[in-house]
Each structure stands twice: as C-alpha cells, then as structure tokens.
C-alpha positions in Angstrom: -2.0 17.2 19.5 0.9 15.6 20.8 3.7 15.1 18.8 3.9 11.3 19.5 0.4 11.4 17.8 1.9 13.8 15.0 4.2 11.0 14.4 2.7 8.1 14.2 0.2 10.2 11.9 3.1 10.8 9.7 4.6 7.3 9.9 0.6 5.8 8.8 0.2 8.0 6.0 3.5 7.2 4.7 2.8 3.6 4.9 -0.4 4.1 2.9 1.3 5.9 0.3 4.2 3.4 -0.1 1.5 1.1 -0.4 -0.5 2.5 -3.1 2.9 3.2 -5.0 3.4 -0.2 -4.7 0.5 -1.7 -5.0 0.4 0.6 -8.7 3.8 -0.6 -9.7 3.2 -4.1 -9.5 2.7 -6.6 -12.1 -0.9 -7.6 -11.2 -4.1 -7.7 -13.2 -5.6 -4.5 -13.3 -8.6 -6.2 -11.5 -6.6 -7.2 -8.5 -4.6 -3.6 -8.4 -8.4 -2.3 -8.4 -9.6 -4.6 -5.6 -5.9 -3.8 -3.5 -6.3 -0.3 -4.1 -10.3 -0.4 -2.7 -8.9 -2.3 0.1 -6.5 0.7 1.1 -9.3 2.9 0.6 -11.7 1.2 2.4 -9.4 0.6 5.4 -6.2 2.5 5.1 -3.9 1.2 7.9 -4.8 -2.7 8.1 -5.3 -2.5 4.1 -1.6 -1.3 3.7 -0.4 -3.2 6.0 -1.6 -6.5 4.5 -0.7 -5.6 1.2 3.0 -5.6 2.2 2.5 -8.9 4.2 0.1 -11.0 1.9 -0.4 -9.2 -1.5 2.9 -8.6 -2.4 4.3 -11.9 -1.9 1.9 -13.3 -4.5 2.7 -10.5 -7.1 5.9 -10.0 -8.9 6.8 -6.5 -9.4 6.9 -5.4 -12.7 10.6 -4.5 -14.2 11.5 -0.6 -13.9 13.4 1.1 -16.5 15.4 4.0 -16.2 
C-alpha cells in the first residue's frame, strides 16, 4: 500500500468520524440523527460528506456546556 493511499484512508475515516460526532451532537430529532447516522453507515464517504453540505445546514447544533 502506498502511502498516498494510507492517506487519503486516514483523511476518509476521519471525515466519517467527524461526521458521526457531529451528526450526534446536533439538535435534531432523534429520528433524523437515526436516519443520518444509517446514511453514514450505509455509505460512509458520500454519506459524510453530505451531511456537512446539506444536513447540517438545516440543523442547529445543540449548545455545549463546559
């Protein structure tokens, strides 16, 4: 395996798990987090991906507290 392929591996796979971080933290229904987080399971790469363009944009993120 080439390391170009080692990174964009790495680069993917952290994509996908920013995604389901963020897709977890937001403020949606619980059914839409479900059908988000199916999405990213079903196709990880194009369902992260459009979760950052589309699903986000129509979901405010939920306040965090520290």
């Amino acid at each position: 395996m080439t390391l170009l392929a080692v990174i964009i591996i790495l680069v993917a796979a952290g994509v996908y798990i920013s995604a389901l971080i963020s897709i977890l933290a937001s403020s949606a229904a619980k059914s839409v987090k479900l059908v988000w987080i199916v999405f990213a399971f079903i196709a990880p790469v194009i369902g992260s991906v459009l979760w950052f363009l589309v699903g986000r944009r129509h979901v405010q993120r939920s306040p965090t507290t520290y």
